[in-house]
Structure formats: C-alpha cells, structure tokens
C-alpha positions as CSV (number, residue, x, y, z in Angstrom):
1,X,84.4,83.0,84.2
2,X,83.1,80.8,87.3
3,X,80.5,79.4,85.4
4,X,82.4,78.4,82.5
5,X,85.0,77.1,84.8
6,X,82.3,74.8,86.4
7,X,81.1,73.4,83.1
8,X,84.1,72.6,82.4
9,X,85.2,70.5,85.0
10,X,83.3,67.9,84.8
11,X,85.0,67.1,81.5
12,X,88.8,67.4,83.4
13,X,88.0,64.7,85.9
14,X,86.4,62.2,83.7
15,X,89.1,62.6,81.1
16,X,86.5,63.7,78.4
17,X,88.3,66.9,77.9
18,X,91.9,65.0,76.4
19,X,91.1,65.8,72.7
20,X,90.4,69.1,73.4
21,X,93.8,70.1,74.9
22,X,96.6,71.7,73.3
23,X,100.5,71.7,74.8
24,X,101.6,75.4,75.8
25,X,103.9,77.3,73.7
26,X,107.1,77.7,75.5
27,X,108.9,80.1,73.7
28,X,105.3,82.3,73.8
29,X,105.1,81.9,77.5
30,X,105.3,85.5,79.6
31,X,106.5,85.9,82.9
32,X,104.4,88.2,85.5
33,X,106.2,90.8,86.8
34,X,107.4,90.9,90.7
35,X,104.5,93.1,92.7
36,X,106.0,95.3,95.4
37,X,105.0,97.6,98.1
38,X,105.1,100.7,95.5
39,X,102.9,99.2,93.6
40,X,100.3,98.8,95.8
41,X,99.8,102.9,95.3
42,X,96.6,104.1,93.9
43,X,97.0,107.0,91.9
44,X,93.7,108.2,91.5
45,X,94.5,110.8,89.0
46,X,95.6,108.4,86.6
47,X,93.2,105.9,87.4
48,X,89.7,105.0,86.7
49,X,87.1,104.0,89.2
50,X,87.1,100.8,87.8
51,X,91.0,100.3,87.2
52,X,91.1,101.1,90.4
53,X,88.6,98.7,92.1
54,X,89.8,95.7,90.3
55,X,93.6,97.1,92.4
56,X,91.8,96.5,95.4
57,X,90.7,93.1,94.9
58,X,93.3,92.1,92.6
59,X,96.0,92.8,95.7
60,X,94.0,92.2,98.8
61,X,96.0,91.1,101.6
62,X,99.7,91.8,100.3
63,X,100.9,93.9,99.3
64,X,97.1,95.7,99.3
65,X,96.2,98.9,98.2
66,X,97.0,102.7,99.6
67,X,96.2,106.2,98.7
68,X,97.2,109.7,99.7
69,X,94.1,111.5,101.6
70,X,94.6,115.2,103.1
71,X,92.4,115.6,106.1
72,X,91.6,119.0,107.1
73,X,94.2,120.5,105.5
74,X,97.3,118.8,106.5
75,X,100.1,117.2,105.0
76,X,98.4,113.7,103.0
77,X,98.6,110.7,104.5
78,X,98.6,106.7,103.5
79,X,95.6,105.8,103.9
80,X,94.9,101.5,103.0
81,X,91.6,100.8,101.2
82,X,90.6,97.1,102.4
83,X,87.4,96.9,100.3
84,X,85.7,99.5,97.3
85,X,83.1,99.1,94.5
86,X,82.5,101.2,91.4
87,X,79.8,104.1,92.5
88,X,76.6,105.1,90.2
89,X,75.4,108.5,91.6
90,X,73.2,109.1,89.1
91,X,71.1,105.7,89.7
92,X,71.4,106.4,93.4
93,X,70.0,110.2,92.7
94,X,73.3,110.9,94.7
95,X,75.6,113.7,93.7
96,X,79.0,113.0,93.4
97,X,81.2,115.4,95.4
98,X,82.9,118.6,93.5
99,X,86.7,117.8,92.8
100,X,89.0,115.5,94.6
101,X,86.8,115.8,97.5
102,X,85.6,112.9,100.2
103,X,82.2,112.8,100.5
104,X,79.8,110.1,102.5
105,X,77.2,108.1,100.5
106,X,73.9,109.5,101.3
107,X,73.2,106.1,102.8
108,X,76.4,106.9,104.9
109,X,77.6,103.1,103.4
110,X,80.6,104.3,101.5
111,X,82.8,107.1,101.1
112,X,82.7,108.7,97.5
113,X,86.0,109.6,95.5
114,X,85.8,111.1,92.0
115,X,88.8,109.6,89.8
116,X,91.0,111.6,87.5
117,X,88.7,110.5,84.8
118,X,85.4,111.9,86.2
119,X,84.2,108.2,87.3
120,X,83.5,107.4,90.9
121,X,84.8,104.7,93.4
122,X,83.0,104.2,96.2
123,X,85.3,103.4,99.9
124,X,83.4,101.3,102.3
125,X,86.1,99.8,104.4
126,X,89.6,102.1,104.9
127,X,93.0,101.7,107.5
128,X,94.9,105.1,108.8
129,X,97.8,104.9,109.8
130,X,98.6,103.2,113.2
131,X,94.7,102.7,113.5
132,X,92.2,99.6,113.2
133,X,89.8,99.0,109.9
134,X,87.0,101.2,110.0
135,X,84.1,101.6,107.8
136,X,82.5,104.6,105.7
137,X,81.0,105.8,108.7
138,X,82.9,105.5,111.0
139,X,85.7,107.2,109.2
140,X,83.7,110.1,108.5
141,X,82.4,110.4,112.3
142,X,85.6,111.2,113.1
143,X,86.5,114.1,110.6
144,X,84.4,115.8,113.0
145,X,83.7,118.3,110.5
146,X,86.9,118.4,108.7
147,X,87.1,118.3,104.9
148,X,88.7,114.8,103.6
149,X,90.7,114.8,100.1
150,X,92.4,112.7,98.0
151,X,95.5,114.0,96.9
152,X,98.4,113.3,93.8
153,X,101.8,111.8,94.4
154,X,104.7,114.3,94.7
155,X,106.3,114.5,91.6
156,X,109.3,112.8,92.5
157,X,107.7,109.9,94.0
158,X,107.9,107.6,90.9
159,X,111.9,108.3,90.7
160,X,112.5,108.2,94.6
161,X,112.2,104.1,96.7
162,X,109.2,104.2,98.8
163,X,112.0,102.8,101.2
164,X,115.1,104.1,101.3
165,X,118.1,102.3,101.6
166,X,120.3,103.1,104.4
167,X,123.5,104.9,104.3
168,X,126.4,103.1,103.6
169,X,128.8,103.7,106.8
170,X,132.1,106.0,106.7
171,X,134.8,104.6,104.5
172,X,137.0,104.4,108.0
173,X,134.2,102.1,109.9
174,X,133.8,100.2,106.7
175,X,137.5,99.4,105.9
176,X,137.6,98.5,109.5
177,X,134.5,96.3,109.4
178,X,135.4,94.4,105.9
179,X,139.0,94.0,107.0
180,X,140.2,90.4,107.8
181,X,141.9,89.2,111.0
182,X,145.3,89.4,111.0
183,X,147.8,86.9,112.9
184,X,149.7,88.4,115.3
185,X,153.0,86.7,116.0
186,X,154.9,87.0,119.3
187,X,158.5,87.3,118.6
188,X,159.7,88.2,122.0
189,X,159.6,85.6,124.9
190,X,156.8,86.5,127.7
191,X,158.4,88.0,130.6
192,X,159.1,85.9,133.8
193,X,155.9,84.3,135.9
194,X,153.8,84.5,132.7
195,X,151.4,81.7,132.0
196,X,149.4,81.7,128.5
197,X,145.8,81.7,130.0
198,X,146.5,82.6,133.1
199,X,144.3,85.1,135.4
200,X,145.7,88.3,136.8
C-alpha cells in the first residue's frame, strides 16, 4: 500500500492524475462505526493471532488494546498489550505453549499466547494494572515462578457496560433537586426594629 501510494503521488501534485479520477458515490458512502473503550477487548478465544495483531496496531494509543490474564491462579486481570507480532514456532524450532498458557520466547523477546484458533501471537511489550510498560522479560521476571494465563470474558460481559452508570438518586432527593424555586411572598408586615438586610 506505501509503495503504491508513493507512485502515485507524483501524479496528484502535478495534476497528471485529473483524468483518472472519478466523484464518490454519495448514496454508497458508509459511515465507520464509533470505537469505544469495550472495544478495545481482545478476546482471544474468538480471535486469531493475526486478527488480533492488526487490534493492536489498528487502536494504538486510544482507546488501545486489553486482555484478561490470570496470574498464578487468581481472579484475571486487564492487562494492556502496547505492541505484538504474529509468532512462527515452528520456524523458530520453538514450541508453542500447551493451552491458554503464557510462555516466554526462548529468546526471552516475547511472551507467547496460543489463540482460540490454534495460531500464535507473540507479546513483547504489556501494561498491568497501576504499573509502567514493561517488556517480555521483564514481565515474566516477575511471575517469579507463577503460571501466567490468558483467560475468556465472563459470559455476561458482552450484555453488561464495561462502566456502569451510576444510580439514579432516591425519588425524594431527586424531586427535591429538579424542583424549581418558588417565590415566597411576605404577607404580614416585619415586626418593629426590623430592617431588610440588616445584621443581627
């Protein structure tokens, strides 16, 4: 795609490339849908290595990319992947590791993940939560042992907002909130030394 981009600019700034253009359909023009945070998720198990690779690059920076790892055990956390590329095990004379499991490269560069369709995506740069970037190694360094793996959405996690909206307030505190000012009118005269604005 770059390089037919670059031979074809040459043609766009000396106007050589007039003939050769065509006005857009309107009526066949398609809108993009609006990205969000939820779909920055990567769902491995429906995913391919490479569908998920192109995720990563495709929403670098905002809303980026996230996954669910277990770590030792425990309940799965986000975890952000900031930069992957599509593994080749067999090239590498590397094995991939068994089942959903997190294994390091053997040239400790990456962090190998097997996809839902048997394909592998290689991690080499990764967030935690509340924590810096890190890379493949570094990451694994501090498992300290403990076994890494990726894990599958809760089942209702398509239906449920990744962020909840807050509870509306009690009916009482809401009428009370919504309702207007009203004017009060004094009917009775103020009683004797009273000044309006006066300090007492």
């Amino acid at each position: 795609g770059t390089e037919l981009l670059l031979d074809a600019l040459p043609s766009v700034w000396d106007g050589s490339c007039a003939g050769q253009l065509a006005p857009q359909e309107d009526a066949r023009a398609t809108k993009a849908a609006k990205l969000s945070t939820a779909d920055a998720e990567l769902r491995l198990e429906q995913l391919s290595a490479s569908e998920a690779h192109n995720k990563v690059r495709a929403f670098a920076g905002w809303p980026g990319t996230w996954t669910r790892l277990s770590i030792g055990g425990a309940e799965p956390i986000r975890v952000k992947l900031l930069q992957t590329r599509l593994g080749l095990p067999e090239a590498a004379g590397d094995p991939p590791p068994a089942g959903r499991q997190v294994a390091l490269a053997a040239g400790g560069g990456a962090l190998h993940l097997v996809c839902g369709d048997g394909s592998l995506l290689e991690v080499l740069r990764l967030t935690l939560p509340g924590k810096k970037p890190v890379d493949a190694r570094a990451f694994w360094n501090g498992l300290n042992g403990r076994r890494a793996e990726w894990a599958s959405a809760p089942p209702d996690a398509a239906a449920a907002p990744e962020h909840a909206a807050a509870s509306a307030p009690p009916e009482p505190l809401a009428a009370a909130v919504g309702a207007k000012r009203q004017r009060v009118e004094v009917t009775e005269p103020p009683p004797p030394g009273f000044t309006w604005g006066g300090k007492y």
